[in-house]
N, CA, C and O atoms as CSV, one atom per row, in Angstrom:
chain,resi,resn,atom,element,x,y,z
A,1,UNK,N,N,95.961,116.548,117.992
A,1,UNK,CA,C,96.960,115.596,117.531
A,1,UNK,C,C,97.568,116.103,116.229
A,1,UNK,O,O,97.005,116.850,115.429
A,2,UNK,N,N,99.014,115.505,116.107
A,2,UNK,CA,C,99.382,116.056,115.225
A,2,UNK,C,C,100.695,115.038,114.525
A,2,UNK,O,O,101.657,114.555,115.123
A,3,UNK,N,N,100.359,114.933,113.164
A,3,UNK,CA,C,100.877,113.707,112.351
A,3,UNK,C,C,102.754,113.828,112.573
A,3,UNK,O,O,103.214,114.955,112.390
A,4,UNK,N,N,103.765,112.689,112.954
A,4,UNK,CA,C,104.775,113.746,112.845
A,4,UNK,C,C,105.800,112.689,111.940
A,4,UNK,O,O,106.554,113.187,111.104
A,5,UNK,N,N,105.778,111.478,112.122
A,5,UNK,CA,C,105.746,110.599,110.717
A,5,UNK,C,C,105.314,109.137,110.958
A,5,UNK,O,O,104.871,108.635,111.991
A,6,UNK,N,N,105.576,108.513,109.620
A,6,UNK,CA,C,105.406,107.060,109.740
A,6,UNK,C,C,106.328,106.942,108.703
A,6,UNK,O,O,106.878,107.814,108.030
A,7,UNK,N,N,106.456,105.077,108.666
A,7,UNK,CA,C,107.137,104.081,108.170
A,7,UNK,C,C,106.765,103.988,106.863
A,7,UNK,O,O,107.688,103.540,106.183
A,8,UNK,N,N,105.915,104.199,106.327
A,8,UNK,CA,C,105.586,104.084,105.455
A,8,UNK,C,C,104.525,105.240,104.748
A,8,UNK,O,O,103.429,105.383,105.291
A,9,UNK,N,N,104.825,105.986,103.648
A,9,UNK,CA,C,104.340,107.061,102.501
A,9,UNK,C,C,103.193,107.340,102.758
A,9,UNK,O,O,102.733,108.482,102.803
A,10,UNK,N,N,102.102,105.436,103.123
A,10,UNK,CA,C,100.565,105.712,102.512
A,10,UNK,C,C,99.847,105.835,103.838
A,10,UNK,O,O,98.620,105.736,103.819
A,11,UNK,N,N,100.521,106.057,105.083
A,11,UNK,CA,C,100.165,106.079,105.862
A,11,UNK,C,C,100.413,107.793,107.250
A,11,UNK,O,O,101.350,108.338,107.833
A,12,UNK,N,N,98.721,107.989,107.125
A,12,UNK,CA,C,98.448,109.231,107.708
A,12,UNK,C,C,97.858,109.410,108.552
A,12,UNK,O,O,97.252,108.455,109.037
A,13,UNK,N,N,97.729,110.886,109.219
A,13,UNK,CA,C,96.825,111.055,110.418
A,13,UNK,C,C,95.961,112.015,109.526
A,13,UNK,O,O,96.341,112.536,108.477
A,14,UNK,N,N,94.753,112.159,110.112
A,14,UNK,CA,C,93.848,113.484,109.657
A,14,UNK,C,C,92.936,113.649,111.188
A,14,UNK,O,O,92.048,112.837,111.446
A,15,UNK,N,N,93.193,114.512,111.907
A,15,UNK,CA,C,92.896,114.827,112.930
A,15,UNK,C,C,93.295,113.636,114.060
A,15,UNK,O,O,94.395,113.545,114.604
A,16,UNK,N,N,92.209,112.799,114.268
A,16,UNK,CA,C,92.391,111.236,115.264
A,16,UNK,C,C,91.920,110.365,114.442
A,16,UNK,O,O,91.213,109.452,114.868
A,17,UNK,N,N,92.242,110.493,113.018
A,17,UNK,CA,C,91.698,108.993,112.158
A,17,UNK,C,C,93.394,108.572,111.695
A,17,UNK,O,O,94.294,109.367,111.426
A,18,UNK,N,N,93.441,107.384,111.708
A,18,UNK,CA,C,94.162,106.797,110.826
A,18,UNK,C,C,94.241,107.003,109.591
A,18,UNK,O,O,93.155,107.574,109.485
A,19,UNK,N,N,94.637,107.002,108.591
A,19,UNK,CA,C,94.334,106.820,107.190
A,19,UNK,C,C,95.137,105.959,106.275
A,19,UNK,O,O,96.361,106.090,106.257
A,20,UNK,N,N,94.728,105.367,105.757
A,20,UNK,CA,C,95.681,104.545,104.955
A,20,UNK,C,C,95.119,104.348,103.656
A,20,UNK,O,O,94.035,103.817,103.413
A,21,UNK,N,N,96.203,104.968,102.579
A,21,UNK,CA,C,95.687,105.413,101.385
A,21,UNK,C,C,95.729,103.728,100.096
A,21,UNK,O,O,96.430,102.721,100.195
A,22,UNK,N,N,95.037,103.967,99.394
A,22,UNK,CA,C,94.881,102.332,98.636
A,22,UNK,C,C,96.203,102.407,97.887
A,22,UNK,O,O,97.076,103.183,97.499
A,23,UNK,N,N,95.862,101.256,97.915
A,23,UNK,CA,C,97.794,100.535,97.559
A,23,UNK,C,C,98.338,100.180,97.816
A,23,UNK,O,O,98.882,99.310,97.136
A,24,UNK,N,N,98.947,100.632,99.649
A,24,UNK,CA,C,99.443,100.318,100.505
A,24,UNK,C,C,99.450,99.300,100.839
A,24,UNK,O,O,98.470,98.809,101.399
A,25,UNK,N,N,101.168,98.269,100.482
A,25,UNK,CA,C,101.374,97.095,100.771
A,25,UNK,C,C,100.638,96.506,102.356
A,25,UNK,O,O,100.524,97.174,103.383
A,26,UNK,N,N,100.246,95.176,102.156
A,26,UNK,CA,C,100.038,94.721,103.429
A,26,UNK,C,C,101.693,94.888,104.074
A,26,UNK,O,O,102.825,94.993,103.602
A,27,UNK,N,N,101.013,94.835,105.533
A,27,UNK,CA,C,102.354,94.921,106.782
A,27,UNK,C,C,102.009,95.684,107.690
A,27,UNK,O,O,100.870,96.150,107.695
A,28,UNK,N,N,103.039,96.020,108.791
A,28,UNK,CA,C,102.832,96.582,110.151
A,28,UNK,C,C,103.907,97.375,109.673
A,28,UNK,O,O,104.956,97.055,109.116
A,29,UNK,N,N,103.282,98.834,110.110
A,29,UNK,CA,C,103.866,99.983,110.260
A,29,UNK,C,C,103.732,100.943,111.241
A,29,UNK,O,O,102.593,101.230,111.611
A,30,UNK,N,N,104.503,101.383,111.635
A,30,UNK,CA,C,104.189,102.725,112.362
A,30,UNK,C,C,103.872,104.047,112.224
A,30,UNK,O,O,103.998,104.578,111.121
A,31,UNK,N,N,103.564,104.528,112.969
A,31,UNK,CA,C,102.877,105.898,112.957
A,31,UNK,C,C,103.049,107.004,114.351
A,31,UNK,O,O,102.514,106.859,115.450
A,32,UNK,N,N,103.565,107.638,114.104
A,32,UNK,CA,C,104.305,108.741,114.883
A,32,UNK,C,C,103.348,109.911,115.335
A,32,UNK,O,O,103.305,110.737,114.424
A,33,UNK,N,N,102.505,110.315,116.489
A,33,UNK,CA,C,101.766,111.606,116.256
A,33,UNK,C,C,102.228,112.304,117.510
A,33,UNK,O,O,103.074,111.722,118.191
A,34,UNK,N,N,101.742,113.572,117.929
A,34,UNK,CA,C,102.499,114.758,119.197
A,34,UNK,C,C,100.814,114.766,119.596
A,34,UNK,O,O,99.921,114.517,118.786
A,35,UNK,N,N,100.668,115.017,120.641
A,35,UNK,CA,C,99.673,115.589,120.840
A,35,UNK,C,C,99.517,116.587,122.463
A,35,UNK,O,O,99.974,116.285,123.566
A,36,UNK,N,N,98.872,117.571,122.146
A,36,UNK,CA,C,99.292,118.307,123.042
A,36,UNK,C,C,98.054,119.231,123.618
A,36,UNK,O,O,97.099,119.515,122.895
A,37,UNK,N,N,98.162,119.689,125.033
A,37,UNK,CA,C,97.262,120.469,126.103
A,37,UNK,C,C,96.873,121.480,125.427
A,37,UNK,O,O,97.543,122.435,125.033
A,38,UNK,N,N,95.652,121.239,125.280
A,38,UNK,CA,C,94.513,122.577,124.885
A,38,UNK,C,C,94.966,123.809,125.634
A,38,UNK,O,O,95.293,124.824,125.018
A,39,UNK,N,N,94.989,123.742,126.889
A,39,UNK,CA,C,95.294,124.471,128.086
A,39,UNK,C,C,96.869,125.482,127.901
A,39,UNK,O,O,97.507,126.530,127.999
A,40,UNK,N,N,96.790,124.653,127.700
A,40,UNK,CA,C,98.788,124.697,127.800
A,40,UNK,C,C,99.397,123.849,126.614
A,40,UNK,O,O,99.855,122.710,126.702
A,41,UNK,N,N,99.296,124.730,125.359
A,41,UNK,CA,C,100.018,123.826,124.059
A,41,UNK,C,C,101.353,123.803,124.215
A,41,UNK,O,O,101.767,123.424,123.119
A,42,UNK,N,N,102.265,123.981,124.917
A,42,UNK,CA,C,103.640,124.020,124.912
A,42,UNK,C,C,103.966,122.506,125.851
A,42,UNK,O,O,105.055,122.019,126.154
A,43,UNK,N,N,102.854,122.119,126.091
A,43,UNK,CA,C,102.674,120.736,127.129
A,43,UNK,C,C,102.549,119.335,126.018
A,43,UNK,O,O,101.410,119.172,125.581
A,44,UNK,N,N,103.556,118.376,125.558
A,44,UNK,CA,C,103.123,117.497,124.452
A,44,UNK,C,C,103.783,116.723,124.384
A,44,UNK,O,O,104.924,116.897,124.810
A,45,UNK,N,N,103.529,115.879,123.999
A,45,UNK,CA,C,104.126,114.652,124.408
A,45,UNK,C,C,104.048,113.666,122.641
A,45,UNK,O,O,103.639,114.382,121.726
A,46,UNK,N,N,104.251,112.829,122.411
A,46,UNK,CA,C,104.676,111.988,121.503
A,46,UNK,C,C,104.573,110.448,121.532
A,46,UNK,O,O,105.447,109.797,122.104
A,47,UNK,N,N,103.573,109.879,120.955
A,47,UNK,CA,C,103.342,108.867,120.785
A,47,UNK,C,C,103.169,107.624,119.902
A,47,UNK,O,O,103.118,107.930,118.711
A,48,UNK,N,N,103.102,106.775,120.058
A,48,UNK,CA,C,103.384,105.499,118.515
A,48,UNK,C,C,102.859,104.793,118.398
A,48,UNK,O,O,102.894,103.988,119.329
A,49,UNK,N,N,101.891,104.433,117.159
A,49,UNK,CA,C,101.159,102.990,117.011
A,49,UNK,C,C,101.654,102.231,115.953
A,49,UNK,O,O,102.386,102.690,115.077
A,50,UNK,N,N,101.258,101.043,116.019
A,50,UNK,CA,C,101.553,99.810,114.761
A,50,UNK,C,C,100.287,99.961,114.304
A,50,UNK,O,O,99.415,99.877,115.169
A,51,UNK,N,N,99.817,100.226,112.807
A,51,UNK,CA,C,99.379,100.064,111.898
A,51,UNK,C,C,99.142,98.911,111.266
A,51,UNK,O,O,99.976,98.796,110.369
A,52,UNK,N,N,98.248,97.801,111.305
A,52,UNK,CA,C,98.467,96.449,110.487
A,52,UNK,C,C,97.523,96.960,109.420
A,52,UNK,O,O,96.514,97.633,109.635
A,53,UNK,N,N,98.039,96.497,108.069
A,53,UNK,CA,C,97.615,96.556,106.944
A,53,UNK,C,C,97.025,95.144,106.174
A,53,UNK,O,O,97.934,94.319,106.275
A,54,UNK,N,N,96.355,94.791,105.753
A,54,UNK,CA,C,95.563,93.457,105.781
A,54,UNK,C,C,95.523,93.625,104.137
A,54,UNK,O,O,95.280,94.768,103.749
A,55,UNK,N,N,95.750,92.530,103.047
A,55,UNK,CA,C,95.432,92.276,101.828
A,55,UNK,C,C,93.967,92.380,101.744
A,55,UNK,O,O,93.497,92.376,102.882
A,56,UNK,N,N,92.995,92.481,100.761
A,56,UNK,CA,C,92.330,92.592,100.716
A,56,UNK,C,C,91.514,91.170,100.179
A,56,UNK,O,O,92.159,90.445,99.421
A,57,UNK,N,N,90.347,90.819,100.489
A,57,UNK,CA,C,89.951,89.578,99.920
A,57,UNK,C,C,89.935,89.989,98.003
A,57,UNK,O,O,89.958,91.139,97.566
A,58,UNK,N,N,89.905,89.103,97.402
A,58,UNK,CA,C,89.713,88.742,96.232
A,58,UNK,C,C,88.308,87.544,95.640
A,58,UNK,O,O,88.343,86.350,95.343
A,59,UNK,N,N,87.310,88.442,95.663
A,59,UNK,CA,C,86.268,87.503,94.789
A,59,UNK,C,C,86.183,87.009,93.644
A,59,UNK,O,O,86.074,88.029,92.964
A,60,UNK,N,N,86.156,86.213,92.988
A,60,UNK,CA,C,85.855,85.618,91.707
A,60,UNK,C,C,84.992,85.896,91.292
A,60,UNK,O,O,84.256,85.970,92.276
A,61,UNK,N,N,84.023,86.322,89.877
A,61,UNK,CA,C,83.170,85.869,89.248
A,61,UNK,C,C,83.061,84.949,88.274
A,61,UNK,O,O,84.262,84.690,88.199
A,62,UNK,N,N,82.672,84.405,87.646
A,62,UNK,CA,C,83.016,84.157,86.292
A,62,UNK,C,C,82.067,84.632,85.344
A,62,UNK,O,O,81.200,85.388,85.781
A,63,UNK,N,N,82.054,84.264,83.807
A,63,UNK,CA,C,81.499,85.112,82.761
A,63,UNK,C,C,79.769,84.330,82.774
A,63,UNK,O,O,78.977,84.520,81.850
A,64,UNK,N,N,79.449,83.472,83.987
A,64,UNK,CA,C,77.886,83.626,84.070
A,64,UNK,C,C,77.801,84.529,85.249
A,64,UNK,O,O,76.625,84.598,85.606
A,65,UNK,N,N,78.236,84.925,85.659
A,65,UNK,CA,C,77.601,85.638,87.195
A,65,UNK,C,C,78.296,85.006,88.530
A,65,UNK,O,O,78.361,85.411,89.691
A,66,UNK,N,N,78.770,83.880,87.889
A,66,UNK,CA,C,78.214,83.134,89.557
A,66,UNK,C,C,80.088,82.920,90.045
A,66,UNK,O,O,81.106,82.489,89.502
A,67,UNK,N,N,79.689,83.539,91.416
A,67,UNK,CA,C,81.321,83.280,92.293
A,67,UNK,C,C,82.034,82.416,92.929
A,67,UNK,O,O,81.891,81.833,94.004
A,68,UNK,N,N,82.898,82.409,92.044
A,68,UNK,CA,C,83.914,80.829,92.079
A,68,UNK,C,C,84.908,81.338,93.389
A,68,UNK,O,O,85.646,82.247,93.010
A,69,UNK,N,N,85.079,81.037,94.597
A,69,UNK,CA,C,85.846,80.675,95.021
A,69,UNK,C,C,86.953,80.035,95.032
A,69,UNK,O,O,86.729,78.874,95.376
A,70,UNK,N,N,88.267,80.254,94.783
A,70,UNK,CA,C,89.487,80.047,94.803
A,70,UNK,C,C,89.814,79.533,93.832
A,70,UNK,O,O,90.625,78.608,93.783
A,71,UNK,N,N,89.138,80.131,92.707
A,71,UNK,CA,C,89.183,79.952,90.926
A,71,UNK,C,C,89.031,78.615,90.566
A,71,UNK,O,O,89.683,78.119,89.646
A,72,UNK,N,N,88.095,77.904,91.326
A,72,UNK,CA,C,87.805,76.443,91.296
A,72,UNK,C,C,86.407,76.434,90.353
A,72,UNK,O,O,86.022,77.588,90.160
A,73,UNK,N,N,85.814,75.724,89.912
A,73,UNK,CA,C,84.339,75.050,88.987
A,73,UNK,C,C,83.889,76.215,88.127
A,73,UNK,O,O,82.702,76.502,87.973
A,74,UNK,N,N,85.153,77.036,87.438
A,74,UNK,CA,C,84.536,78.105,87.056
A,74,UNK,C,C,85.496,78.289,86.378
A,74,UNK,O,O,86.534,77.670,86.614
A,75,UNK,N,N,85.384,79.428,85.082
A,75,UNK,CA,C,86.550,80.092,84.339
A,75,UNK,C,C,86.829,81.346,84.793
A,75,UNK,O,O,85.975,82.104,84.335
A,76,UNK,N,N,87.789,82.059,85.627
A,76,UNK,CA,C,88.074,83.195,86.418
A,76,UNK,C,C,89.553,83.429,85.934
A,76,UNK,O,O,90.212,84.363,86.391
């Protein structure tokens, strides 16, 4: 397989992994790769996935230790 683009900068191939580098806004993107016959590399074809990118959760602590959920009974 072989990376040939995407929609977005933070988003890569490295062999058959996805990669998606930190930072990268949440959203659906695409991703462009070729991949082609061991046998016969001149044989290849081109294919496309959507990428969903997910925010990341956000935990609270506060300044005893203890994790406040949705910055509620706590100073966060």
């Amino acid at each position: 397989t072989t990376f040939v683009s995407a929609t977005n900068t933070g988003i890569t191939l490295d062999g058959t992994a996805v990669k998606v580098a930190a930072g990268t806004p949440a959203g659906s993107y695409e991703l462009v790769y070729k991949i082609c016959e061991k046998i016969n590399p001149a044989n290849c074809d081109e294919a496309k996935v959507t990428v969903t990118v997910t925010k990341p959760a956000i935990e609270a602590i506060d300044d005893a230790g203890t994790t406040v959920n949705g910055f509620t009974g706590g100073t966060a």
